[in-house]
C-alpha positions as CSV (number, residue, x, y, z in Angstrom):
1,X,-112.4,133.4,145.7
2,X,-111.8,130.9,148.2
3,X,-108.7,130.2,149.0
4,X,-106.9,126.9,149.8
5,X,-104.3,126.3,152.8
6,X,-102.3,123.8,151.6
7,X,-99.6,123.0,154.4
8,X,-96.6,121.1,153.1
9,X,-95.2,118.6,155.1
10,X,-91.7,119.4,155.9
11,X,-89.5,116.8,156.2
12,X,-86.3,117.1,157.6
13,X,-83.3,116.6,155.5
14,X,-80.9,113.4,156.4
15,X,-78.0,114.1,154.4
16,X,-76.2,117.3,156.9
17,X,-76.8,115.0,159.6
18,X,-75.1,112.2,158.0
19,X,-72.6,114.0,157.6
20,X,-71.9,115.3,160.8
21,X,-71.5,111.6,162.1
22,X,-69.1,110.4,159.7
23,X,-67.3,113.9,160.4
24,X,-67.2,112.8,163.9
25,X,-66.8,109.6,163.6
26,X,-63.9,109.9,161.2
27,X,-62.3,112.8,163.9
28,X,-62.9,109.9,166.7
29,X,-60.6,107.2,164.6
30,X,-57.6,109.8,163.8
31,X,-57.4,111.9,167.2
32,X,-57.5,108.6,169.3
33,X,-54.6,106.3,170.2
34,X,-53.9,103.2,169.1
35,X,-52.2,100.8,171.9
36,X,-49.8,98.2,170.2
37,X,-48.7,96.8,173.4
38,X,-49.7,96.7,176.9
39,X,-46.9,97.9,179.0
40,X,-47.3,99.0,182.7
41,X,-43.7,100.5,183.2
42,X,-42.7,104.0,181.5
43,X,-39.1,103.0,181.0
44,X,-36.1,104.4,179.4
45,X,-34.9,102.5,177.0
46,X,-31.5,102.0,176.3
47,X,-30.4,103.3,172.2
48,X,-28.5,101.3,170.1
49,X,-27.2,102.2,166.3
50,X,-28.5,98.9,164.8
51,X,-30.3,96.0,165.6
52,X,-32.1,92.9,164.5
53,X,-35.6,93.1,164.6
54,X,-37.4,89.7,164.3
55,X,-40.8,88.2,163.5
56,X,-42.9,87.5,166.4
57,X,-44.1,84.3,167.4
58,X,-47.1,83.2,169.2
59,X,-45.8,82.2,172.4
60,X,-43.9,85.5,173.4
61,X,-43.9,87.0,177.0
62,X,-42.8,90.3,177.9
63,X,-41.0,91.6,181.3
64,X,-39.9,95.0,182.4
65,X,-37.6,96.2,184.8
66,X,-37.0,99.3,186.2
67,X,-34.8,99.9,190.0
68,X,-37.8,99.5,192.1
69,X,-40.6,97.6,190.1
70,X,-41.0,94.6,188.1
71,X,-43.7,93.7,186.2
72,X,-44.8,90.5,184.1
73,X,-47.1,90.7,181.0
74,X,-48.2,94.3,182.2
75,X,-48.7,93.3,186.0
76,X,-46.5,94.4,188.1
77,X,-44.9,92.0,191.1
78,X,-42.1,91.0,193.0
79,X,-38.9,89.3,192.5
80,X,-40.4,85.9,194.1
81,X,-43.8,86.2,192.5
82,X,-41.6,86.3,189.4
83,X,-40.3,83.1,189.5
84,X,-43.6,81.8,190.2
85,X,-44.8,83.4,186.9
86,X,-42.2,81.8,184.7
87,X,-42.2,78.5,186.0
88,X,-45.0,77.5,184.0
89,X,-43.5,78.7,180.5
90,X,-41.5,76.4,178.2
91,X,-38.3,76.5,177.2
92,X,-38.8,77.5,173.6
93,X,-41.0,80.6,174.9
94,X,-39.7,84.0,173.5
95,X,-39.0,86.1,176.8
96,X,-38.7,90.1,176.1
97,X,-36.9,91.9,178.5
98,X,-37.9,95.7,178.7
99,X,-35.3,97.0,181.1
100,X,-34.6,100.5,181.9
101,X,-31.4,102.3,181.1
102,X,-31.0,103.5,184.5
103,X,-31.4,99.7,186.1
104,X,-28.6,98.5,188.5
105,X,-26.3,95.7,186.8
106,X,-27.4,93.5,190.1
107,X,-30.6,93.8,189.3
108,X,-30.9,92.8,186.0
109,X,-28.3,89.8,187.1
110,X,-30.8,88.7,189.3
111,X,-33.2,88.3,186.5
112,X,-31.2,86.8,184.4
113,X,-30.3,84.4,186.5
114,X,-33.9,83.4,187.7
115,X,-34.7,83.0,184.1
116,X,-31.5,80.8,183.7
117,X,-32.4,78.6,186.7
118,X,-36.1,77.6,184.7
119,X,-33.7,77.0,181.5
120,X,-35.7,79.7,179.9
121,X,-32.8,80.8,177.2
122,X,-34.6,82.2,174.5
123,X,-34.2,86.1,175.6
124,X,-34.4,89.2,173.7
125,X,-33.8,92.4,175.2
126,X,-36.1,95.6,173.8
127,X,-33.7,98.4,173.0
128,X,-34.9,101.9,170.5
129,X,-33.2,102.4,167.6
130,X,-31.2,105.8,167.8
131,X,-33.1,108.9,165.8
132,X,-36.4,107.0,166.4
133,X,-39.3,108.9,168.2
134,X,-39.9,106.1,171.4
């Protein structure tokens, strides 16, 4: 009797591979971070009890402050090169002001009043809500 070698063809199965990538993938989207803002200053903000918290508009610019640095839209700078920066920007532009708790009066004055000279009046200044995690 003469027997016959059939050879199967194997053929690797897909679906455990599959679902290792969307495993991985799907551990990829929840373990990474997702950055809302780009902010170049770790500051300490000051807490407040309540505050207003208002809808964004398109033309919004955001500087921080801390004793020694300054930056503008996540560069950091000088005092001087800040005026430069702002001179540019129109009146009705939303300025946010990011200013650490620990900031010298003087210094923030001297902000303020930069601002003030370019009549840029439309200020909000970034404060965390007390009980809240940032």
């Amino acid at each position: 009797m003469a027997r016959k070698n059939r050879r199967e063809h194997l053929v690797p199965e897909l679906t455990p591979l599959i679902d290792v990538v969307f495993l991985l993938l799907i551990f990829f989207m929840v373990s990474s971070v997702f950055k809302n803002e780009e902010l170049s200053l770790l500051l300490n903000l000051p807490k407040t009890e309540a505050g207003k918290s208002e809808e964004v508009q398109k033309a919004v610019v955001t500087i921080e402050l801390t004793n020694e640095l300054i930056a503008y839209e996540g560069a950091q700078l000088k005092l001087e090169e800040l005026s430069e920066k702002v001179s540019p920007l129109e009146k009705k532009t939303l300025i946010n002001l990011r200013v650490d708790g620990e900031v010298k009066y003087d210094r923030l004055v001297k902000v303020l009043d930069l601002l003030q000279k370019k009549k840029l009046e439309n200020l909000s200044l970034i404060t965390v809500k007390i009980g809240s995690e940032k």
